[in-house]
C-alpha angles and dihedrals in degrees: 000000000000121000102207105095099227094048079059093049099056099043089045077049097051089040089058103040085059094051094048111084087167092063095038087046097059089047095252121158136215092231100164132356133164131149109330097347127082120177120213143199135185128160108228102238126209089266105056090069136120136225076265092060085235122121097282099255094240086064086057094051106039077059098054094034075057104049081045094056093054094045090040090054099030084105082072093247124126092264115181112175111247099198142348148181137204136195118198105212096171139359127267114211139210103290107026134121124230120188120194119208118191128208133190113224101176136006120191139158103311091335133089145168124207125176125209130211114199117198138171125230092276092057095253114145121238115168141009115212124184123188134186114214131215124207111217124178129293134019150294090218117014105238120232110286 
């Protein structure tokens, strides 16, 4: 099990990507992650539109609420989200590429609050998520023992 805490991150970060058909399946990445951040990316395909011909809003946020689950058990401990908001602040399109970075905010005891930013390949902003974590028992990875 390694000690740095990066070296942690990335192989909580890896463990988890392999266990998460949801996030496979929609074609998102693990494109960054580190203590407490984790960094997105998923093209908006044809059929994740809406009658608006706009990315359907829950695609935006099962990215972001993805991007918030890495970030939120990149310290190696069980994490499940107990709560979260968004705000859309301007359509993605097909096409496009959002890319969801993650950023813890506080961290204490069992409770933390990560914010996360969702862009499109030009850097506009379209939506702010902000989720609140939960530790529960046990591990991502099982240290050494």
């Amino acid at each position: 099990m390694p000690r740095d805490p990066q070296a942690l991150a990335e192989l909580a970060g890896k463990t988890m990507y392999e266990r998460d058909p949801a996030s496979q399946a929609l074609g998102m990445a693990l494109e960054a992650i580190g203590p407490g951040y984790a960094r997105m990316r998923m093209a908006v395909r044809p059929d994740m539109l809406n009658g608006h011909a706009t990315c359907h809003g829950g695609y935006i946020f099962m990215l972001a609420d993805s991007a918030f689950a890495f970030a939120s058990n990149s310290h190696n401990f069980n994490t499940v989200g107990a709560g979260c908001t968004i705000d859309y602040l301007a359509p993605g399109g097909a096409g496009d590429v959002l890319v969801a970075e993650a950023v813890e905010q506080a961290l204490a005891g069992k409770t933390g609050v990560y914010d996360v930013a969702v862009s499109n390949q030009e850097g506009r902003r379209i939506a702010l998520f902000r989720g609140k974590s939960h530790r529960i028992a046990g591990h991502v990875v099982e240290p050494d023992g």
